[in-house]
N, C-alpha and C positions, 0 to 999 in steps of 0.2 A: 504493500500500500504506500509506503513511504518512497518507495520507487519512482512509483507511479505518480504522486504527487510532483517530485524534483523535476522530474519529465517535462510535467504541464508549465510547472515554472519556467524552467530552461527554454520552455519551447514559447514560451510566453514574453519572455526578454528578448529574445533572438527576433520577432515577429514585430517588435513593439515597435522600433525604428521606420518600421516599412508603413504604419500608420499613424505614426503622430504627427506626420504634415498630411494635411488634406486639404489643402488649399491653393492655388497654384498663380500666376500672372495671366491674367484673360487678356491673349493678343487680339487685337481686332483686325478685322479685313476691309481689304479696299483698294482702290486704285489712291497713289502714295497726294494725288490734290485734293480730292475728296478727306483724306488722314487730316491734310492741313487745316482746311475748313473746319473741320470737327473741333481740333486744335486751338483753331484761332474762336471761333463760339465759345469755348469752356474756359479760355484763359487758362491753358495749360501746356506744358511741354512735353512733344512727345518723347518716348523713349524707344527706339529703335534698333532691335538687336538684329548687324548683319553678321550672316551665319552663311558658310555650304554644307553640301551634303557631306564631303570627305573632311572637313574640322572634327576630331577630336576633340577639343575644349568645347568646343558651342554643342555639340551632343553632353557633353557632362554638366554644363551651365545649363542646361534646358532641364536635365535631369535631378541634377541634384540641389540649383541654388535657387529655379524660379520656380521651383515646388516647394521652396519652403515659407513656411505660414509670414513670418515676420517681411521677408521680400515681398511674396505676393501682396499682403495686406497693404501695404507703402507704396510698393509701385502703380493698383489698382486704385487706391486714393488718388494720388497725385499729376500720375501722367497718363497720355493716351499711347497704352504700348503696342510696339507694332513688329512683326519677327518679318524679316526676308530673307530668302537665296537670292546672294548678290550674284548669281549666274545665270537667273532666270529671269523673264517679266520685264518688271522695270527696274530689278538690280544692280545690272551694269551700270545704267543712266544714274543710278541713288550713288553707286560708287564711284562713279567721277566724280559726279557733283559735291560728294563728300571727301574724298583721295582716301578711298577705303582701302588700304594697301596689306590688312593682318585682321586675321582672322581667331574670335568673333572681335568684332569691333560694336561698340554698346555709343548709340549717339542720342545725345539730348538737342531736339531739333525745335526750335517757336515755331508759332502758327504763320509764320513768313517765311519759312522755308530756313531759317536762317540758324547754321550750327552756334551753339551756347556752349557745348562741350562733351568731350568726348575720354573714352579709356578703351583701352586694345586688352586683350587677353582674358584668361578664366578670372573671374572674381568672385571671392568668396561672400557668403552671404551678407557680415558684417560691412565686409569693402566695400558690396554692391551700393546698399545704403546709402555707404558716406560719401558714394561717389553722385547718388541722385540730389543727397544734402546739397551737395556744392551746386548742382545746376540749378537746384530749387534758388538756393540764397545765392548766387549771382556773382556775387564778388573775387569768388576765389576760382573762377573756372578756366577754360582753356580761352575761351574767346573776350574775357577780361582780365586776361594777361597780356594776349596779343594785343589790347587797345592800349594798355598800361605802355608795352613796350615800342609800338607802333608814336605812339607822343612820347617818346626819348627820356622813361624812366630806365636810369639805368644803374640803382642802384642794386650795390655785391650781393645782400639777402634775394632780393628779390629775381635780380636775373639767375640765380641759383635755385629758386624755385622756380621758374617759370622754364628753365631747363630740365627740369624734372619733372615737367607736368608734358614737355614734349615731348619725353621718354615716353611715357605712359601712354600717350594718345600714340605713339607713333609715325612722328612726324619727323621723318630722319634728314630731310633736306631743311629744314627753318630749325633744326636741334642746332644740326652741324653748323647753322650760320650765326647763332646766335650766340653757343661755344666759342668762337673763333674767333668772333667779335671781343666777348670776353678775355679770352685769354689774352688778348693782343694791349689788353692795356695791365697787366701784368710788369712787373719787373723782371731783372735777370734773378733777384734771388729769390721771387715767389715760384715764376717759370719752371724754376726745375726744379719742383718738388715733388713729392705723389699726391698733393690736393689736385694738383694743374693734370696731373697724369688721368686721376681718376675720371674731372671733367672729361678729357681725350678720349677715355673711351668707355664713357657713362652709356 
């Protein structure tokens, strides 16, 4: 009996995982101007996850992070979320228009069509989050850093993070030129150091 019991337990823990999220991100469909409208009616940002069939991360971000309760609840609140294959449809056209270059690429887009900020790669569920936080509140995104640095702010914190939010998004041509730019006002004895190194090949 005592067996038997340990059994239903064991069998009871191992199973529990596969049910405590029941909840998941509800993508909506549509042709990607129609998305906008919708967008621009609710005062809200889309959120846009591009994906292909052969990505490995974007099958496990489907699976494991926008089925969980605390993502889904957050991003169904707040954005109008929308999944594409950027090899089908109007994918290609979404990936120009956005220099969708790494896969999955997760973008926060206005109802003007216009990128607010983006992040490349698998994200964990807390990350996810904090990465919607930032598009939500505005300040610290991709595309106000670019206006930040675009009006010749060019201070050391700041172009320091704004190089690391290029990582992130995957922007390896405006990384590299911004790096460059940086380093170039540098002296001979900060130059050679491993900070300067590390920027190189951040």
């Amino acid at each position: 009996m005592r067996n038997r019991i340990l059994i239903f337990i064991l069998s009871a823990l191992i199973l529990l995982p596969a049910y405590a999220q029941n909840r998941s991100i509800k993508f909506q469909e549509g042709e990607w101007n129609s998305i906008l409208k919708k967008a621009s009616k609710k005062d809200k940002l889309i959120f846009l996850d591009c994906y292909t069939s052969w990505c490995g991360p974007c099958k496990m971000l489907s699976r494991t992070v926008f089925t969980n309760d605390t993502v889904a609840d957050f991003y169904n609140k707040n954005f109008i979320c929308v999944k594409m294959d950027m090899e089908k449809g109007e994918g290609p056209e979404l990936a120009k228009k956005y220099n969708v270059a790494a896969y999955p690429t997760l973008l926060y887009v206005n109802g003007r069509g216009e990128l607010v900020h983006n992040v490349t790669g698998y994200q964990a569920p807390a990350k996810l989050i904090s990465e919607g936080s930032t598009a939500l509140e505005g300040t610290e995104t991709l595309s106000a850093y670019t206006q930040r640095y675009d009006n010749g702010e060019r201070d050391e914190s700041f172009i320091r993070k704004y190089i690391d939010r290029l990582s992130k998004a995957y922007v390896p041509k405006l990384q590299e030129k911004v790096a460059t730019e940086f380093i170039s006002t540098f002296d001979d004895d900060k130059f050679y150091t491993r900070d300067c190194w590390q920027i190189v090949v951040y």
